[in-house]
Backbone as JSON Lines, residues from 0, in Angstrom:
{"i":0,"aa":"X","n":[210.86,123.54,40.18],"ca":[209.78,124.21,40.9],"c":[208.58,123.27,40.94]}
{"i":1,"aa":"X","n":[208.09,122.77,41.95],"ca":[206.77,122.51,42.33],"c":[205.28,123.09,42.56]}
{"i":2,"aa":"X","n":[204.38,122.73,42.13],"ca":[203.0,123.31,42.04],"c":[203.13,124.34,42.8]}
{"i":3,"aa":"X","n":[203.21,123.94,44.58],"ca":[203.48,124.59,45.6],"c":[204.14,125.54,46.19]}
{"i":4,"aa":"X","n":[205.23,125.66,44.91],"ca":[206.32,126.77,45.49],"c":[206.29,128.19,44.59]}
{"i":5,"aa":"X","n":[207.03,128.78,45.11],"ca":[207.03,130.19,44.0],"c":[208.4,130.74,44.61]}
{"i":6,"aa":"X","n":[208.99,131.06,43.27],"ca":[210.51,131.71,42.85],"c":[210.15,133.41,42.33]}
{"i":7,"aa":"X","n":[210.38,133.58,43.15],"ca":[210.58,135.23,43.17],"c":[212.04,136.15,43.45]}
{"i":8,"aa":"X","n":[212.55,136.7,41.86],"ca":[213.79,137.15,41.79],"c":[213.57,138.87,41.45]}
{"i":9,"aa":"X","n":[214.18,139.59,42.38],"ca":[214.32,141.04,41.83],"c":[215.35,141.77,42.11]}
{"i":10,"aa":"X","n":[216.33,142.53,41.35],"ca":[217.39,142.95,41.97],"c":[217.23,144.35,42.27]}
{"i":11,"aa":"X","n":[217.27,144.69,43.87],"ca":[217.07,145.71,44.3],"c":[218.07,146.36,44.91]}
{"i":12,"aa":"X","n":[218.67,147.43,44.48],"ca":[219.44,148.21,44.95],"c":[219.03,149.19,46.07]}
{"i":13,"aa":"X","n":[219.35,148.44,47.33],"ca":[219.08,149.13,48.7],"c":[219.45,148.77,49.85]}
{"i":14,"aa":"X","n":[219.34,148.68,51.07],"ca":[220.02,148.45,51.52],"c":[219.07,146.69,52.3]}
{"i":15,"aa":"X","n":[219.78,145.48,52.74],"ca":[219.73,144.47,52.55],"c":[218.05,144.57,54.08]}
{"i":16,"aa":"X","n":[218.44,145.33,55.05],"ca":[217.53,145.5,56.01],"c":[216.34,145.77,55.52]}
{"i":17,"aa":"X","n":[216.48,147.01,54.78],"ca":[215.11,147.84,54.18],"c":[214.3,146.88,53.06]}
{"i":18,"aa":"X","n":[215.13,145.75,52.53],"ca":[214.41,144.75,51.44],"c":[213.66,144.04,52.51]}
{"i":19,"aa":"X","n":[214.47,143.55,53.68],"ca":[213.54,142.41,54.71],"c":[212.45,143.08,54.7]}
{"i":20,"aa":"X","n":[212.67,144.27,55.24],"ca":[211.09,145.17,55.84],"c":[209.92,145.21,54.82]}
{"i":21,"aa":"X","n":[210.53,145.19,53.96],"ca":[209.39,145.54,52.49],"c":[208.83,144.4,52.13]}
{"i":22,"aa":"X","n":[209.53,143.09,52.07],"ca":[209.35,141.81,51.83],"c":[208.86,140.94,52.96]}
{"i":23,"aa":"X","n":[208.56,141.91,54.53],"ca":[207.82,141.17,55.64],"c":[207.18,141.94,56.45]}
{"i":24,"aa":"X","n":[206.73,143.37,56.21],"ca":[205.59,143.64,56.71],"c":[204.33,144.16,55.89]}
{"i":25,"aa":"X","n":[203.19,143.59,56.55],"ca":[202.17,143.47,55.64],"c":[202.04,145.23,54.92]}
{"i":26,"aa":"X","n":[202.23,146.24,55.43],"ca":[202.05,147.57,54.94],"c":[202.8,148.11,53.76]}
{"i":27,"aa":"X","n":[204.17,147.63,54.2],"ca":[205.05,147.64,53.03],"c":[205.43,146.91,51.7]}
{"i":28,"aa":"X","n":[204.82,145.66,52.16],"ca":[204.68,144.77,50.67],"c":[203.36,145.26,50.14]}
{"i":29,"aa":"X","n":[202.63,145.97,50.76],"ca":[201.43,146.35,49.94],"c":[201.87,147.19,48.68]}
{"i":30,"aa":"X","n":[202.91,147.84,49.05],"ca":[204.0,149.4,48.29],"c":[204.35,148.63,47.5]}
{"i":31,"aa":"X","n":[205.22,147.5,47.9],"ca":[206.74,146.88,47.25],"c":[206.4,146.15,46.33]}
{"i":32,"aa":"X","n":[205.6,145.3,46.38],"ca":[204.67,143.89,45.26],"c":[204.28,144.67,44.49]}
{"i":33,"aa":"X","n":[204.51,143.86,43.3],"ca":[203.65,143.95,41.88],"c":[204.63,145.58,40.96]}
{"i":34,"aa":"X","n":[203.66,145.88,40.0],"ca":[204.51,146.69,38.71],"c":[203.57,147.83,39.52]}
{"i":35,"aa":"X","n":[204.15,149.2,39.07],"ca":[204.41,150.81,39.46],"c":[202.67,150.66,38.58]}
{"i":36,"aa":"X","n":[202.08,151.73,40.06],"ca":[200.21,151.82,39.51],"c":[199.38,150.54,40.17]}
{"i":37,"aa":"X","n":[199.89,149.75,40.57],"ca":[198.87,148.53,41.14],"c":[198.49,148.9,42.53]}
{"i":38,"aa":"X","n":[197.59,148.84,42.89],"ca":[197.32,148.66,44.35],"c":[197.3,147.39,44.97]}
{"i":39,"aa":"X","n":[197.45,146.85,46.32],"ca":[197.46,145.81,47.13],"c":[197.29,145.9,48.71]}
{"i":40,"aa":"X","n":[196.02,145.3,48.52],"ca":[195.56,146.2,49.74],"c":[196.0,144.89,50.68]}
{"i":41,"aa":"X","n":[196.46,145.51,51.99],"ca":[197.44,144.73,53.11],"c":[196.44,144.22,53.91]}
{"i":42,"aa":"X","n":[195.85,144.5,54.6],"ca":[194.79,144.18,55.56],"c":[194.72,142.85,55.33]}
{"i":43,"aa":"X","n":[194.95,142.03,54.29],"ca":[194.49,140.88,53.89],"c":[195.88,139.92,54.25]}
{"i":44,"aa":"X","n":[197.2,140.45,54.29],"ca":[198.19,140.18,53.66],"c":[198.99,139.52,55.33]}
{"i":45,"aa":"X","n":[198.92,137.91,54.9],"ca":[199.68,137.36,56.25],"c":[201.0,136.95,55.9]}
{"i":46,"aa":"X","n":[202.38,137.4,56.73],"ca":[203.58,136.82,56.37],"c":[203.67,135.9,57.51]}
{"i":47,"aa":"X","n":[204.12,134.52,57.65],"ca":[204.72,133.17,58.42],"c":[206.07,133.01,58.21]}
{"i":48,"aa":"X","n":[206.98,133.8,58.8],"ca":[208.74,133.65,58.43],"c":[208.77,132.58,59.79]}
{"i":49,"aa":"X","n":[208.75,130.97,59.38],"ca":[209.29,129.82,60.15],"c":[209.61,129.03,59.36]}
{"i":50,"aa":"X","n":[210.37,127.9,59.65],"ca":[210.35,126.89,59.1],"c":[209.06,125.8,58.89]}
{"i":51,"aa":"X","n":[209.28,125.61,57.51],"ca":[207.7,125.44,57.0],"c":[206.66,126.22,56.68]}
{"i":52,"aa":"X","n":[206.89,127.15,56.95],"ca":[205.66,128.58,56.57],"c":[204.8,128.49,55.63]}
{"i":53,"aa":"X","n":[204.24,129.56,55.03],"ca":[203.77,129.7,54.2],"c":[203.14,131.58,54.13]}
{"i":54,"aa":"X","n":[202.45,131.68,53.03],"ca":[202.18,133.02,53.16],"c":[200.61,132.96,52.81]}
{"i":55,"aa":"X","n":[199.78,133.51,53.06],"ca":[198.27,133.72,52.39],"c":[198.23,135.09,51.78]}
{"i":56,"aa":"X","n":[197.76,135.08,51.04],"ca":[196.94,136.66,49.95],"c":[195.75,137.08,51.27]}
């Protein structure tokens, strides 16, 4: 792993579509991120699914 990168592992029992959705739109990773009780507020929250991407907070 490099400064730059981040490894993120969770095993979720659901169905493989409904993980994309949660893991790429800003409303639903607001839900999906972090431990049960946190808030994350989306408004802020940019996903870049390309080659080379990146994500911002």
């Amino acid at each position: 792993m490099t400064i730059d990168e981040l490894v993120y592992r969770r095993v979720v029992r659901a169905p493989r579509a409904l993980v994309w959705r949660c893991l790429t739109e800003p409303a639903e990773l607001a839900q999906f991120w972090g431990p049960r009780g946190m808030t994350t507020p989306f408004e802020g929250i940019v996903v870049e699914l390309h080659a080379g991407a990146g994500s911002r907070p």
